[in-house]
N, C-alpha and C positions, 0 to 999 in steps of 0.2 A: 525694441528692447523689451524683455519680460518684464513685468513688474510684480513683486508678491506682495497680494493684497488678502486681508481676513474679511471674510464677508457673515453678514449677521443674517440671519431671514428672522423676522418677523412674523410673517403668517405661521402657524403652527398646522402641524400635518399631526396628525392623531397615531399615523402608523409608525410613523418615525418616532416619535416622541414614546409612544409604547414599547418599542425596538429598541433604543436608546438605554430605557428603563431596564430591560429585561438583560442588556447585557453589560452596567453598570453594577446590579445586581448580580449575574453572572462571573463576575471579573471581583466582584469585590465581597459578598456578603461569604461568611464563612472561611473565609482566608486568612493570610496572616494581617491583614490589615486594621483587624479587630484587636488583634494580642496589641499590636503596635499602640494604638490609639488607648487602650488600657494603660499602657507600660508609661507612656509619655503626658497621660494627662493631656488629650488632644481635647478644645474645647467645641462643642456642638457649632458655633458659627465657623471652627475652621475645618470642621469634617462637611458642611453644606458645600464650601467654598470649595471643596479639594472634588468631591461628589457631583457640583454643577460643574464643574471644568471638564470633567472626566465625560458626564453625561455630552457636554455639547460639542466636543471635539467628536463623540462617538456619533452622534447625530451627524455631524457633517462627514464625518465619512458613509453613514448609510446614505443619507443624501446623494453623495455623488456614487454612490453602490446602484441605487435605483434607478440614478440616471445614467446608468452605465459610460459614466465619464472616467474613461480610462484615463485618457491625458492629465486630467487635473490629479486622479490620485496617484499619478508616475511622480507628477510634480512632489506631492508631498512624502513621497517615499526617497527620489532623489535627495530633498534639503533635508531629512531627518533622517537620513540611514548610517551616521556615526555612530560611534561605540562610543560613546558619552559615557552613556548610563553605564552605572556596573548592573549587567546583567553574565550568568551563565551560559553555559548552553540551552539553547530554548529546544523546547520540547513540548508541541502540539499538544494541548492538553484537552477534550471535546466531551463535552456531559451530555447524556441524552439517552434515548432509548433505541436501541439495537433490535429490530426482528433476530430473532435465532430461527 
């Protein structure tokens, strides 16, 4: 029988944690998430909380990116692939620099 369990690590990996950082930031600085947090009077202890969640979910997926642990990220695409959220159409969105 499967069982789904969340698992914590402890040891801290530099590249991860830098990675994490960089697309935490990626995902959120500049966006609407800023207007939002103006608009709502979001207070500094509940933008950390929203910010570490975001951050260590992101890390566990490079985590298992690096370990190229196909199986476990099927798993979490299988239990979380509803339409829950109201979301749009998505639409690949990639920042970076282009050789022309």
């Amino acid at each position: 029988m499967k069982v789904w369990k969340k698992a914590r690590f402890t040891k801290k990996d530099k590249e991860i944690d830098m990675i994490s950082r960089a697309y935490l930031n990626y995902v959120y600085r500049d966006g609407p998430i800023n207007d939002i947090i103006r608009k709502y009077h979001i207070q500094p202890n509940d933008i950390l909380k929203l910010n570490q969640y975001t951050a260590d979910r992101i890390a566990g997926l490079v985590l298992l990116y690096l370990a190229q642990d196909k199986k476990r990220l099927s798993d979490i695409v299988l239990k979380y692939k509803s339409d829950q959220l109201l979301v749009l159409d998505i639409i690949p969105e990639i920042e970076g620099y282009v050789e022309k």
